[in-house]
Structure formats: C-alpha cells, structure tokens
C-alpha positions in Angstrom: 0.0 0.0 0.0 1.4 3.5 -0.9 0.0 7.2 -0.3 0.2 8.0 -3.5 -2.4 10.4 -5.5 -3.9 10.1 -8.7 -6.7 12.6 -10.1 -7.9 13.8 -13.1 -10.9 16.7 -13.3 -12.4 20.4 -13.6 -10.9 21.4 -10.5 -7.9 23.9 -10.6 -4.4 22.4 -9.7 -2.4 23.5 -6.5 1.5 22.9 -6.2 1.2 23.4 -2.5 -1.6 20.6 -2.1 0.8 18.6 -4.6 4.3 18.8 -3.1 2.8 18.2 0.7 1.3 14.9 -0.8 4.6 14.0 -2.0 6.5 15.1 1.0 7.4 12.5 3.7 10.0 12.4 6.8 12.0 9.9 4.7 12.3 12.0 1.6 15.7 13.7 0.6 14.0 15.1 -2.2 10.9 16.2 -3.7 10.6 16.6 -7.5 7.7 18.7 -9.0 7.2 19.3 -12.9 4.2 22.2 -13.6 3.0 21.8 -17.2 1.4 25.2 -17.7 -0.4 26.8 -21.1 1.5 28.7 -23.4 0.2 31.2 -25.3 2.2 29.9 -28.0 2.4 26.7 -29.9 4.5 26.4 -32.8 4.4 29.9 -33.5 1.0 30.5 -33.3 -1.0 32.7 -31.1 -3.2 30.4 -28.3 -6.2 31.7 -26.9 -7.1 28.7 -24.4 -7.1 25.1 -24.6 -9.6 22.1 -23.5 -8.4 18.9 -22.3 -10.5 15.3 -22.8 -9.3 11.8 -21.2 -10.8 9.2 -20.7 -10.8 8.9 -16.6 -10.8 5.1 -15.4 -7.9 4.3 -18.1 -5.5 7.7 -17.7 -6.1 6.6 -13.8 -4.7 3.3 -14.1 -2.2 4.7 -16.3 -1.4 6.9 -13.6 -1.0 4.0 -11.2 1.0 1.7 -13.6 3.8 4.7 -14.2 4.0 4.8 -10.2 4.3 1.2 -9.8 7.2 1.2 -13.0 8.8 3.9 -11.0 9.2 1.5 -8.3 10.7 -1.1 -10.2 13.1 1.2 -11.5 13.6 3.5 -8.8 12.4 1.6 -5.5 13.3 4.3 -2.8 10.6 6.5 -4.6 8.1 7.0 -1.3 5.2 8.9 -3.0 3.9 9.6 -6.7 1.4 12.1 -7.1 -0.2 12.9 -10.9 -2.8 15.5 -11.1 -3.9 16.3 -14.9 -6.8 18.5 -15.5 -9.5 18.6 -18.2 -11.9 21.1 -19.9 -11.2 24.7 -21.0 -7.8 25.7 -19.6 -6.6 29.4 -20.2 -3.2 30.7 -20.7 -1.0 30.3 -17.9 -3.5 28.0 -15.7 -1.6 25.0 -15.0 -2.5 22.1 -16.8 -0.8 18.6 -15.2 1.4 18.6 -12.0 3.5 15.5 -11.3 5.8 14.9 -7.8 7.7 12.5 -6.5 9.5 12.1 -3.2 12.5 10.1 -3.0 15.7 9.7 -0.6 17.6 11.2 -3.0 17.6 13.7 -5.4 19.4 12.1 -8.8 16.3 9.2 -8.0 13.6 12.3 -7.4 14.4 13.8 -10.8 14.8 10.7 -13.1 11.6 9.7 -12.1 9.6 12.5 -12.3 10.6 12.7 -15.9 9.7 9.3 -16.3 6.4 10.0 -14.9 6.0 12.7 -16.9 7.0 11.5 -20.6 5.1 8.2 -19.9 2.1 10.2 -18.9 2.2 12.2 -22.2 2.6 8.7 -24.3 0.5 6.5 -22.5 -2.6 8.0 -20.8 -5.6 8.6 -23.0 -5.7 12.2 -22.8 -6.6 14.8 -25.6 -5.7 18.4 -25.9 -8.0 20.6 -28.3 -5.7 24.0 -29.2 -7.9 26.9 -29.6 -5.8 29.6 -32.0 -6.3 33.6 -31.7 -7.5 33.6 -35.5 -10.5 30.9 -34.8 -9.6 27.5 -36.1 -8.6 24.7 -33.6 -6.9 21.6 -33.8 -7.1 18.1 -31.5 -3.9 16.9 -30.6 -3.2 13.7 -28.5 -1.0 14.5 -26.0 0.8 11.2 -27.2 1.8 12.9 -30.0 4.2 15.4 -28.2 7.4 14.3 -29.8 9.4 17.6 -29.5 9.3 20.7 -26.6 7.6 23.0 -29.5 4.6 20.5 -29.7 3.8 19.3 -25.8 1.4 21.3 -23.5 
C-alpha cells in the first residue's frame, strides 16, 4: 500500500496541495514538474485550450507509471499525478507531477519518467484553440518535441 495520489478533473491544480502529498519524513528530495499553457504553440498565437481523457484508463495509467517507478527507482516513497481537463486558459496550470524520494538524482529521473510516460501513455486529448479561430485536436501522445507538448 502506498499514499500516493492520482486525479484527473475540472478542478484547478495546486503545487502546495501537490508537493505536501509527496512530501514525507523519509524524503531527501521532492521533484515537482508544472506543465502550464502557453500562449504559443508552434508559433502560433493560443487563446485557451480544452483537455478530454478518458478517466478510469489515464487513472490506471497513472497507477502503472507509479508502480514502474518503483521497479526502477524503489526508494521513490510517493507519486502524485494531477492532470486537468476542460477549458484551460493561458498560464492555468494544466498537469502537476511529484515524486518524493531519498535522494535527489532518483527524485528527478523519475519525475521525468512519470511525466514523458504520462504524455505517451494515458488517453488524454488536448483541443488547441488559435487567436484567428480555427482549432486543432492533438493527442498529448503525439508530443514528440518541446515546441509540440502542453
């Protein structure tokens, strides 16, 4: 049994709330990455963006990156993934990811694991709303370089 924390809604995104549920006695280190929205992409000019997952499975996706953390990393005390969805404006923050470990070389390698696995695994959708109208859907899977992902 861990104390880790998964969620995935409406409701805006706190660091505070985040890092304290990643912070125990026993960690060295805590590692938090704030994916935030740009009011660029690619150039462009961004007015706001909506996010769609599919709960139950980006939820067990969550779980399954903490429990390959542990494999890999098996210090790691706590995992916490928070991802919202619906209409998110510029600057809001968009998916927070921590992880408490002894150390801090373990605290950031997996914390980018959680993160890039997150972005290729978990069935969650980003529709890009542009200053001149048009729009485009964009898997966050398909975030292949720094100019594409949220």
């Amino acid at each position: 049994m861990t104390d880790d924390n998964f969620t995935l809604g409406f409701a805006p995104l706190s660091l505070e709330q985040v890092y304290e549920q990643a912070a125990t006695a026993a960690n060295g280190a805590v590692v938090v990455m704030s994916g935030t929205v740009r009011s660029h992409t690619q150039g462009r000019p961004v007015r706001y963006l909506e996010y769609q997952a599919y709960a139950p499975m980006a939820l067990v996706v969550f779980q399954d990156i903490a429990a390959e953390i542990r494999q890999q990393w098996p210090a790691t005390n706590r995992v916490v993934i928070h991802h919202r969805t619906g209409r998110l404006h510029i600057g809001e923050i968009s998916v927070l990811v921590a992880v408490g470990c002894p150390h801090r070389g373990e605290a950031f390698a997996a914390c980018q694991y959680a993160i890039d696995n997150l972005k290729h695994h978990a069935p969650i959708w980003k529709k890009e709303h542009f200053e001149d109208g048009s729009t485009t859907w964009v898997s966050i899977a398909a975030c292949e370089s720094l100019d594409n992902c949220p």
